[in-house]
C-alpha atoms as one frame of an Amber mdcrd trajectory, in Angstrom:
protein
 -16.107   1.165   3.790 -15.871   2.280   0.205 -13.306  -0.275  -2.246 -10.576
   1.787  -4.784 -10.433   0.616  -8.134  -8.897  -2.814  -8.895  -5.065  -2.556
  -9.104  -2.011  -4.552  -8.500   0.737  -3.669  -5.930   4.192  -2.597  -7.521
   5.933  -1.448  -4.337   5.071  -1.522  -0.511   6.775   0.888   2.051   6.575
  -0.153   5.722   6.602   1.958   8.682   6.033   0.748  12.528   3.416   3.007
  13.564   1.354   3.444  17.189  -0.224   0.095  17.428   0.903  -1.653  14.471
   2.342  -1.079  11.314   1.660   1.398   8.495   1.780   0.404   5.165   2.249
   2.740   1.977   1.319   1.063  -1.692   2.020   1.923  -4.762   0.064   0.714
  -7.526   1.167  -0.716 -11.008  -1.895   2.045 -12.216  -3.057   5.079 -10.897
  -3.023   8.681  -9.353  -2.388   7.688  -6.012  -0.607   5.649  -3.619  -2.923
   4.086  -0.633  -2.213   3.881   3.088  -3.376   1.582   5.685  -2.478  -0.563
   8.713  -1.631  -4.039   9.081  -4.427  -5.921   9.967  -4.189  -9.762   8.448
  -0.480 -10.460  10.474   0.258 -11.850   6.641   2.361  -8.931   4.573   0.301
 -10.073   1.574  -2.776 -10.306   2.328  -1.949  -6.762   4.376  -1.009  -5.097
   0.891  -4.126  -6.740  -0.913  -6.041  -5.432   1.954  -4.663  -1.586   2.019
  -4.622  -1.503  -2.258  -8.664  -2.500  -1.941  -9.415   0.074   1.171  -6.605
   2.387   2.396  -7.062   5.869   1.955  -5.528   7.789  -0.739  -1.926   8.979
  -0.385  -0.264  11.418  -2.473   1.610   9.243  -5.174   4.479  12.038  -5.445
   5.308  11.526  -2.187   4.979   8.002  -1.809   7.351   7.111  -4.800  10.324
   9.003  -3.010  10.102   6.785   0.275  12.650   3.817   0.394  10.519   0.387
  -0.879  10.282  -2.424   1.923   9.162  -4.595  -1.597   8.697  -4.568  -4.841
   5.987  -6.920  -6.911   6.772  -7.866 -10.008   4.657  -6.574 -13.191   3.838
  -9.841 -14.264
């Protein structure tokens, strides 16, 4: 399993998917958004986790979905 480059969550879109649940994330940087599951039961550690190995997602598409959260740009 490859890593992305580093980045730092600025929204999270969640979807209940077949066996779990689906997250999209949208970085502070970048060309895309990433997708993953929920794995860690912990929605933070679930973001971290999809920003550092979920597959790319178009970031066009991602930004018109409805946010579950939003991260501050601190």
């Amino acid at each position: 399993m490859s890593k992305n480059k580093e980045n730092k969550p600025k929204q999270v879109t969640w979807f209940n998917g077949c066996g779990g649940r689906i997250g999209i994330v949208t970085g502070v940087t970048g060309e895309h958004a990433y997708i993953g599951a929920a794995l860690q039961h912990d929605e933070d550690s679930d973001v971290e986790h999809i920003m550092q190995f979920g597959a790319k997602f178009p970031l066009e598409a991602a930004l018109l979905l409805a946010p579950s959260k939003r991260y501050s740009e601190d």
